[in-house]
C-alpha positions in Angstrom: -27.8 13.9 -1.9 -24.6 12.8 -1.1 -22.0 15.7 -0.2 -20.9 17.2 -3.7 -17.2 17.7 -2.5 -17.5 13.7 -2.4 -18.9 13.6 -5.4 -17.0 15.8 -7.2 -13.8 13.4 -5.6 -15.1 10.0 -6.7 -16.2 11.3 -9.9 -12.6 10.7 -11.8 -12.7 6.9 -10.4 -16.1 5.9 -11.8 -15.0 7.5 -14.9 -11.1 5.6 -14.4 -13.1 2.3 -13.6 -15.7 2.7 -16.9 -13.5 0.9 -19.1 -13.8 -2.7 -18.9 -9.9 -3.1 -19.6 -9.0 -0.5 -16.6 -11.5 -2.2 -14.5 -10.0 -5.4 -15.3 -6.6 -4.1 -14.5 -7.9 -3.0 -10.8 -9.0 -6.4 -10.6 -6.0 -8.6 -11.5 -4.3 -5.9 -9.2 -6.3 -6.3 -6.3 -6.3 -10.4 -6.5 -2.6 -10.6 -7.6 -0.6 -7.9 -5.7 1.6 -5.3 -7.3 2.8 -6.2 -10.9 5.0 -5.0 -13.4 3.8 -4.2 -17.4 4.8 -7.6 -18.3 3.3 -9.3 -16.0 0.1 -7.3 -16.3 0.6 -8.4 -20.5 0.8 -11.6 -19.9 -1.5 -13.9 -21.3 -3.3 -10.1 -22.8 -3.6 -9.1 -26.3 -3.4 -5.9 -25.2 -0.2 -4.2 -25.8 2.2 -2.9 -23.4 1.7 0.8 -24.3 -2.0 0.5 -24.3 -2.0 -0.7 -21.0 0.6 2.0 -19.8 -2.1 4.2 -21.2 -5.0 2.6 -18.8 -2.7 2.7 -16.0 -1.5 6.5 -16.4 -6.0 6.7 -16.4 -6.1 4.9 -13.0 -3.2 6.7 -11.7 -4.8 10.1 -12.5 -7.4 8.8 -11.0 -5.8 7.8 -7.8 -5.9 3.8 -8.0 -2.8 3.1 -8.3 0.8 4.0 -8.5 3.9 2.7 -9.6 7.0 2.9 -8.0 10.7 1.9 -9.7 12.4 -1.9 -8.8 15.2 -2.3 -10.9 14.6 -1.3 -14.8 10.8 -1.5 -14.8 7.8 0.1 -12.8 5.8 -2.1 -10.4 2.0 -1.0 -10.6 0.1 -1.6 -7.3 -3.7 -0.8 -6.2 -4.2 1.8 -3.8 -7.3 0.3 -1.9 -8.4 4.1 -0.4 -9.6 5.3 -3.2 -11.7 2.5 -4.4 -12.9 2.8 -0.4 -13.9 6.7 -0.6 -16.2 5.5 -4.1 -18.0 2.7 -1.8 -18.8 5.1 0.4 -20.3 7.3 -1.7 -22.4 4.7 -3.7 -23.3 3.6 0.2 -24.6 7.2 0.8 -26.5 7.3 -2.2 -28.1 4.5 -1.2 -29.4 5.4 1.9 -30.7 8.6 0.3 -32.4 6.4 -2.3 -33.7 4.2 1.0 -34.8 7.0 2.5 -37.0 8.7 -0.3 -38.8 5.5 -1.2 -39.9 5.2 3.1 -41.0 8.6 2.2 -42.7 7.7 -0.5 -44.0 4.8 1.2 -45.3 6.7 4.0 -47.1 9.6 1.5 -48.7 6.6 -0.3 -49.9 4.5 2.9 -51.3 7.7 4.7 
């Protein structure tokens, strides 16, 4: 199994990115750069306070953070994180790839 301190780590960010709407904010993130609130609104039904609310989730989390410019706060992805969860799903799947060529092996001898 893969290493539970990693786990343990990448846990908050599967739970962060379990909400379709948070997901979708890591997304329009990751394709459109750092945004403010409004710009992250636009075109939403979502309100600006609910989407403060995801965004304080994903910052817990370690996905983003938002920095002052001016009078608002610019939201921006912070790739590493979403990097250490890869690699854990990748090491979970080589475990999963390795029992099953054990498996294999049991079953063919």
């Amino acid at each position: 199994m893969a290493g539970n301190a990693a786990l343990k780590s990448t846990a908050p960010v599967f739970a962060a990115l379990g909400d379709e709407r948070r997901l979708r904010l890591v997304s329009r993130l990751c394709s459109g750069g750092p945004a403010s609130i409004a710009r992250l609104t636009a075109g939403s039904s979502i309100t600006r306070q609910a989407i403060t609310k995801h965004l304080e989730v994903l910052a817990g989390a370690g996905l983003v953070r938002s920095a002052r410019r001016g009078r608002e706060r610019v939201w921006e992805l912070r790739p590493r994180q979403l990097e250490h969860a890869r690699e854990s799903l990748d090491a979970i799947s080589r475990q999963w790839d390795e029992a099953l060529g054990r498996l294999k092996a049991f079953v063919e001898r």
